[in-house]
C-alpha positions as CSV (number, residue, x, y, z in Angstrom):
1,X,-167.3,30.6,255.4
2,X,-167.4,31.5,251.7
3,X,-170.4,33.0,251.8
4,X,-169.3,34.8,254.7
5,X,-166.1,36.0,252.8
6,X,-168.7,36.8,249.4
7,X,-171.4,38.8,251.7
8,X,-168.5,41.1,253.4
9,X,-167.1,41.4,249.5
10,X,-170.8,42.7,248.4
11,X,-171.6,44.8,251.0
12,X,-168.2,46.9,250.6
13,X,-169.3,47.3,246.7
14,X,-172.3,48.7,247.9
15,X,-174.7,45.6,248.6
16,X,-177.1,45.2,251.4
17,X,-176.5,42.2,252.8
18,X,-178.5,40.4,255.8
19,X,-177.6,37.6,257.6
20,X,-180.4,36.4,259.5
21,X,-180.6,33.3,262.8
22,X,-177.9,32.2,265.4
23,X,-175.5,29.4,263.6
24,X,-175.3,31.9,260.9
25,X,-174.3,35.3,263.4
26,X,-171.9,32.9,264.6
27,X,-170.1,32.1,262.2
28,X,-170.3,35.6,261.1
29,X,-169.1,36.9,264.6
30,X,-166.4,33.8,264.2
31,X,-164.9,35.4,261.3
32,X,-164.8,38.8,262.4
33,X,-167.0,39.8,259.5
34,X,-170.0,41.3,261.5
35,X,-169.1,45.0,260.8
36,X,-168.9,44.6,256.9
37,X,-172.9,43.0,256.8
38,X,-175.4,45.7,256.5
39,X,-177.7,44.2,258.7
40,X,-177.1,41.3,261.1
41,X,-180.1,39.5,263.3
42,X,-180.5,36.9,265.3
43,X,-184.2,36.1,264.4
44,X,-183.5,33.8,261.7
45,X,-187.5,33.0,261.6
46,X,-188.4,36.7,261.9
47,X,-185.7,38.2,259.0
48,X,-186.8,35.6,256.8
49,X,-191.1,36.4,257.5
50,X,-189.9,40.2,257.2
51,X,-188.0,39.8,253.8
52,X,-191.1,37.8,252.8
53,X,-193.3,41.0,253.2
54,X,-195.2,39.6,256.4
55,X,-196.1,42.1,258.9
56,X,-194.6,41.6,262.2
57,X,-195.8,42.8,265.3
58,X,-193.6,44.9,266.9
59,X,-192.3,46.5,263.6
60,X,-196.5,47.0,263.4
61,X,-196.1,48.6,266.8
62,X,-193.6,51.1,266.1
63,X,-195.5,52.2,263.2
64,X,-198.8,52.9,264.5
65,X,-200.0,56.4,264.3
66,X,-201.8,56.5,267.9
């Protein structure tokens, strides 16, 4: 919860924040804190691959030039 509290703090100082997987947009949603995160997923595995620099697939999609 902590965290929580610290990530809202950031992000109204002018931090992107990301929360990433379900327990964790729980507990967010539980606190009433989802509007003051930048950025709020529930693909835990998938926000951590794309702040690793992996290329997903349907990010890939969108950004093909056909």
């Amino acid at each position: 919860m902590q965290i929580a509290k610290a990530l809202a703090e950031a992000t109204s100082k002018g931090a992107i924040t990301i929360v990433g997987g379900g327990d964790s947009v729980a507990a967010i949603n539980k606190m009433h804190l989802k509007d003051k995160i930048t950025h709020v997923s529930t693909g835990g595995g998938a926000s951590l691959e794309f702040l690793e620099g992996k290329i997903l697939p349907g990010i890939a999609a969108l950004e093909c030039d056909n």
